[in-house]
C-alpha positions as CSV (number, residue, x, y, z in Angstrom):
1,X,-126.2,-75.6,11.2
2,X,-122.6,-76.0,9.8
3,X,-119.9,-73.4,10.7
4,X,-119.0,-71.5,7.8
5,X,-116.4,-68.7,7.3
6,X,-119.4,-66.2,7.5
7,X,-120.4,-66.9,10.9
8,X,-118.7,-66.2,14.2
9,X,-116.4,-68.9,16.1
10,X,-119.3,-70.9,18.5
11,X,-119.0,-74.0,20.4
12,X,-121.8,-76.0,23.0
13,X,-123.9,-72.9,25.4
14,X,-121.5,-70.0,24.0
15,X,-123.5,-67.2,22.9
16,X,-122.3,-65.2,19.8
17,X,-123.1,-61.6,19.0
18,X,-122.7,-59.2,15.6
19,X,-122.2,-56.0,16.4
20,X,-121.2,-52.9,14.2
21,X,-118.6,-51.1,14.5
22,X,-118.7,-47.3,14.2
23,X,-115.5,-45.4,13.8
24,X,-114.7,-42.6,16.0
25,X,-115.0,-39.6,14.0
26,X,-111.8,-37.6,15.4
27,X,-109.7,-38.4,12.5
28,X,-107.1,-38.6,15.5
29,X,-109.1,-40.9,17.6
30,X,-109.7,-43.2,14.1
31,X,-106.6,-43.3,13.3
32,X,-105.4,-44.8,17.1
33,X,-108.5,-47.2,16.9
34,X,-107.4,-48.5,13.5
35,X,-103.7,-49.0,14.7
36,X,-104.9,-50.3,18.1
37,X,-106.5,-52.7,15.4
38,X,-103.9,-53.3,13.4
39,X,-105.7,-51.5,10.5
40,X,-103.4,-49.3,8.2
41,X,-104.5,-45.9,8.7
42,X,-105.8,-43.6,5.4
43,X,-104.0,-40.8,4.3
44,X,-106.8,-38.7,6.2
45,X,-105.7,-40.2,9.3
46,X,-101.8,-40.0,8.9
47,X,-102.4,-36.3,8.0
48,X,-104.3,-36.4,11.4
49,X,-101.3,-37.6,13.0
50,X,-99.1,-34.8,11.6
51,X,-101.2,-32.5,12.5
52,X,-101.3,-33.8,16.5
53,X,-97.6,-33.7,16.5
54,X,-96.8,-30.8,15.0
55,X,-97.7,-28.8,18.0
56,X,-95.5,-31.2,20.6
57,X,-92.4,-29.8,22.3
58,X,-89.6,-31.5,24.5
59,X,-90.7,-32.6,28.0
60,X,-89.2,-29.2,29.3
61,X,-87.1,-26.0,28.2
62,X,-84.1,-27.8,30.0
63,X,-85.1,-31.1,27.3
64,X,-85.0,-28.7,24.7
65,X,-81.6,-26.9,25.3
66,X,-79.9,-29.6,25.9
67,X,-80.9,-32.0,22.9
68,X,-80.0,-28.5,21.0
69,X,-76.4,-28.5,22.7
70,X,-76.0,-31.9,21.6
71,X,-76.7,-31.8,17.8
72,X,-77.0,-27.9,16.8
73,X,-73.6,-28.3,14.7
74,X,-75.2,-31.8,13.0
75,X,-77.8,-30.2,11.9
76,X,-76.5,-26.3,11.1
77,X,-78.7,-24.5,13.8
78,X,-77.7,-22.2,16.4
79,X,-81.0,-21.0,18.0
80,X,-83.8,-23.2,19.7
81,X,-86.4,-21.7,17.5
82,X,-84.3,-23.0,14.2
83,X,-83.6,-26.3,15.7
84,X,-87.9,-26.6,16.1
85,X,-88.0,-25.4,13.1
86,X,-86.6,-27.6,11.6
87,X,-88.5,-30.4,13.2
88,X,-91.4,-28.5,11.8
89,X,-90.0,-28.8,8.3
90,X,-89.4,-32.3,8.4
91,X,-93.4,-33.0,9.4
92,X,-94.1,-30.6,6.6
93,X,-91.8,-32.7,3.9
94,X,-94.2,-34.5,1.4
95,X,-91.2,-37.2,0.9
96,X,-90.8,-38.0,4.6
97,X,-91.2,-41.6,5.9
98,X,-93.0,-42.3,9.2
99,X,-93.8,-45.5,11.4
100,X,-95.2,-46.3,14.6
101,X,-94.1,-48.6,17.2
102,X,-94.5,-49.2,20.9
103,X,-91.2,-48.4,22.6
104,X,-89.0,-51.7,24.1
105,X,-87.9,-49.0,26.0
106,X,-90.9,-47.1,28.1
107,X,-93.8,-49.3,26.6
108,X,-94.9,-46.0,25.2
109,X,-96.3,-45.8,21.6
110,X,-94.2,-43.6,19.2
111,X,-93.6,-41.9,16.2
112,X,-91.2,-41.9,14.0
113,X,-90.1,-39.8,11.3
114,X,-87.4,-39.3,8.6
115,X,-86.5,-37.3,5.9
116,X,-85.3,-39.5,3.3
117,X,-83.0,-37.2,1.7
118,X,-79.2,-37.4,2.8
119,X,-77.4,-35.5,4.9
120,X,-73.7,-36.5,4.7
121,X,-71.6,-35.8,8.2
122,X,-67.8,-37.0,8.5
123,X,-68.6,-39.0,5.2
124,X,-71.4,-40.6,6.1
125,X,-75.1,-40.4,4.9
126,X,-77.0,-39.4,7.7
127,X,-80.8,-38.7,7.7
128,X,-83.0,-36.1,10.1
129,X,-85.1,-38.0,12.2
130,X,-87.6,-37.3,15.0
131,X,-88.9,-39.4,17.8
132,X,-92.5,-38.1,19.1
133,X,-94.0,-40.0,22.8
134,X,-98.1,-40.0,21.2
135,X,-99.1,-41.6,24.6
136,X,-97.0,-38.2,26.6
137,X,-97.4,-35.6,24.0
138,X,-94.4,-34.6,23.5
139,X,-90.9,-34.4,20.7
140,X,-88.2,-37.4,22.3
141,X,-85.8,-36.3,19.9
142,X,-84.7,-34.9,16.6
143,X,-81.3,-35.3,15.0
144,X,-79.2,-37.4,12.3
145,X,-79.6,-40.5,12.3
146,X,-77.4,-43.3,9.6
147,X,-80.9,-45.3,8.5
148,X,-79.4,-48.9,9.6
149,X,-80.1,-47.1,13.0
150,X,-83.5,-45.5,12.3
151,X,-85.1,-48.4,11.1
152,X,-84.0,-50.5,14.2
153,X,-86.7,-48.2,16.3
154,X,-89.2,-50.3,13.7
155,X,-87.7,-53.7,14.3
156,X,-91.2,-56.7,14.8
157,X,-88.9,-58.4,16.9
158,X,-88.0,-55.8,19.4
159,X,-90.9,-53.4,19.5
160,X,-94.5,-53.9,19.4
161,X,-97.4,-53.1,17.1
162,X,-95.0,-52.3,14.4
163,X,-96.5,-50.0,11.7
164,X,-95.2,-48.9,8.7
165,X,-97.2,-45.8,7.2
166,X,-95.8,-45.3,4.6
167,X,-93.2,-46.8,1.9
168,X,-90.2,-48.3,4.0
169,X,-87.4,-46.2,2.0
170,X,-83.8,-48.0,2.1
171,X,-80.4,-46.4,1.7
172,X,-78.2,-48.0,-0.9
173,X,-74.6,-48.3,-0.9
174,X,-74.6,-47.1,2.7
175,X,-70.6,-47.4,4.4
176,X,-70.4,-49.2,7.3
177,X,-67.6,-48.2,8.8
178,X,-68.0,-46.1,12.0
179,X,-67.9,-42.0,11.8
180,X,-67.0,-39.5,14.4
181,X,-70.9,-38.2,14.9
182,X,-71.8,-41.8,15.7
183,X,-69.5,-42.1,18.4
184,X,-69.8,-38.8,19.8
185,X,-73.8,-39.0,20.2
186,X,-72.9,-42.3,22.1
187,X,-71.0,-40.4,24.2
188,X,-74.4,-38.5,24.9
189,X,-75.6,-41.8,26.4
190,X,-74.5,-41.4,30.0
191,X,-76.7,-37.5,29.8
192,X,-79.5,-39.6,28.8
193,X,-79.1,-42.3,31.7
194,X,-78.6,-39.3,34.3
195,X,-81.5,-37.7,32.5
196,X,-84.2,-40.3,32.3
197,X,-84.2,-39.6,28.6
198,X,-86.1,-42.6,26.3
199,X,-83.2,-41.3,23.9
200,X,-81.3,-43.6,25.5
201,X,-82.6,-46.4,23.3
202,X,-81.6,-45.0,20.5
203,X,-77.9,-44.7,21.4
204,X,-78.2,-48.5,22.6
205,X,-79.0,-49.6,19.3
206,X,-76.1,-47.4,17.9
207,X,-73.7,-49.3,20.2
208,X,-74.7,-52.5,18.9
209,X,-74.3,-51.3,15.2
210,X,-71.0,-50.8,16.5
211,X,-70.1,-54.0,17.6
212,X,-70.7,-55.8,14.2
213,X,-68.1,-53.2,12.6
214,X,-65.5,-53.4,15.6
215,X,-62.9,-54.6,13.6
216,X,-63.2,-51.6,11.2
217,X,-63.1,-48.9,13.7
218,X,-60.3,-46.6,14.3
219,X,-58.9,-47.1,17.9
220,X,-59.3,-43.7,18.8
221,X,-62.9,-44.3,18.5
222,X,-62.4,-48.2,20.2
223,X,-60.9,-45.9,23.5
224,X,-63.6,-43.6,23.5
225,X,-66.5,-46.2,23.0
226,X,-65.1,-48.3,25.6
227,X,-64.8,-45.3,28.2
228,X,-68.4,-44.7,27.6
229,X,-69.2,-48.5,28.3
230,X,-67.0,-48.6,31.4
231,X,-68.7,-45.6,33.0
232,X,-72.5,-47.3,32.0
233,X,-71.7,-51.1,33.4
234,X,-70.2,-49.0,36.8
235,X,-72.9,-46.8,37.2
236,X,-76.3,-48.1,35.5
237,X,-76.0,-52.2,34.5
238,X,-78.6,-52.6,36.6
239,X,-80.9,-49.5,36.1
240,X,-83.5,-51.5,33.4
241,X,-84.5,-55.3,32.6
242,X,-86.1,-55.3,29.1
243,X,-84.8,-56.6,25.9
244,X,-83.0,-53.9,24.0
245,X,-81.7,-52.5,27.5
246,X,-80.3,-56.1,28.3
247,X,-78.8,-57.0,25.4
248,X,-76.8,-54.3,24.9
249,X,-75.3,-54.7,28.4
250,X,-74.4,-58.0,27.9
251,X,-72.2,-56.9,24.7
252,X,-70.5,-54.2,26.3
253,X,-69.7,-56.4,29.0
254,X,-68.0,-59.2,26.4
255,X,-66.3,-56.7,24.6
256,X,-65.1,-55.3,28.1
257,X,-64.1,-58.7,28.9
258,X,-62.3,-59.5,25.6
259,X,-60.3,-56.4,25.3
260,X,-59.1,-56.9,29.1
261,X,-57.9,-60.6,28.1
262,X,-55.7,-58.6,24.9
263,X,-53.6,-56.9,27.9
264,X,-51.9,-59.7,29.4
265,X,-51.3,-60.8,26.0
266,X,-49.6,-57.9,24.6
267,X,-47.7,-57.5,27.8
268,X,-46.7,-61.1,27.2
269,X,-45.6,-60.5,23.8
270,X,-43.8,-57.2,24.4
271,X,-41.8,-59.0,27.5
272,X,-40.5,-61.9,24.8
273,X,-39.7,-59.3,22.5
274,X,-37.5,-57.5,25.0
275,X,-36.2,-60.7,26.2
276,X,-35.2,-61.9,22.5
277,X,-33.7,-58.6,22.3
278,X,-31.2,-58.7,25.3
């Protein structure tokens, strides 16, 4: 018998079987098995999805109150129920964008979702976006997000098992130059160390976005980004050893490094100038 494309892969003594295979009939469970699968999930399934996560709260009350603390003025809320509530809205927005991905971060398999409409903060367009753990049953995180940012949760070559479920939506004209609410929630970055919060990963990713617009940034901001970094390499440079978690210690590190080499410079060139001067 010739191998065709019809018949399994078979060499000398293996032993082949066809079996079928019967989807689970949770629409849940099906639509796991046909990610676990790679298989894009049906609308039935997505909905599915939704509906699974719509009931998922923060970790704990103390999760809750203080991700509230953090962005409640971002996002116009004052009150924990309004702040859920709008997470609830966002799951209920026919226009929102969702993906899943296993986390660099905790190896966990997430979901992520976005409302594509903008929400503009200190200029820039910003979009609600929610993080939910499926494997731990339970809402990461929900606040603005700049969609550069979001969409480096969904990156192949950081994450795995990267799903898109629905069209990838893509700001247009987006300013790239850093905002106040970008380096203010990376200032919530040393809570999430001390916290064990995954949110973490999120913030490292904004610090990086950072890095390729340094040049642009306002030194206010500069001081107060490198303040943060200072306090992480002292206290948690060697908390992690994964990808996303290494990388971005290495460039806070060089940046460290390079704006330390400036000082002896400008104190070199402020001495000549006095010298020339007297």
């Amino acid at each position: 018998m010739e191998p065709t494309s019809s018949l399994p892969p078979y060499h000398y003594n293996c032993r082949t079987r066809i079996i079928p295979y019967i989807e689970p009939t949770d629409p849940y469970d099906a639509a796991l098995d046909r990610y676990n699968n790679l298989i894009k999930p049906q609308e039935k399934h997505i909905e599915a999805i939704v509906s699974r996560v719509m009931n998922y709260d923060f970790a704990s009350r103390d999760k809750l109150f203080d991700h509230l603390a953090k962005h409640k003025s971002d996002l116009g809320v004052s009150t924990h129920a309004e702040y859920m509530a709008n997470v609830s809205d966002l799951l209920r927005n026919p226009l929102k964008q969702m993906g899943l991905a296993i986390s660099a971060r905790d190896h966990t398999l997430n979901l992520y979702v976005w409302d594509p409409r903008v929400r503009v903060i200190n200029d820039k367009p910003m979009h609600d976006f929610a993080v939910f753990s499926l494997d731990k049953k339970r809402l990461k995180t929900f606040h603005p997000k700049i969609m550069d940012k979001i969409m480096q949760n969904l990156d192949p070559n950081v994450h795995g098992k990267v799903m898109m479920l629905t069209d990838q939506y893509t700001s247009k004209g987006v300013s790239k130059m850093v905002a106040e609410i970008e380096v203010r929630q990376y200032e919530y970055i040393i809570d999430y160390f001390e916290g064990d919060d995954a949110t973490d990963e999120l913030e490292m990713f904004n610090r990086l976005g950072m890095e390729e617009e340094w040049d642009t940034i306002p030194e206010d901001f500069k001081q107060r980004i490198l303040a943060v970094d200072k306090i992480v390499l002292e206290r948690y440079a060697d908390w992690f050893n994964y990808n996303v978690f290494n990388k971005y210690i290495e460039c806070i590190r060089h940046r460290q490094e390079l704006e330390a080499a400036k000082t002896p410079t400008l104190n070199s060139q402020l001495s000549t100038h006095y010298e020339t001067h007297n």
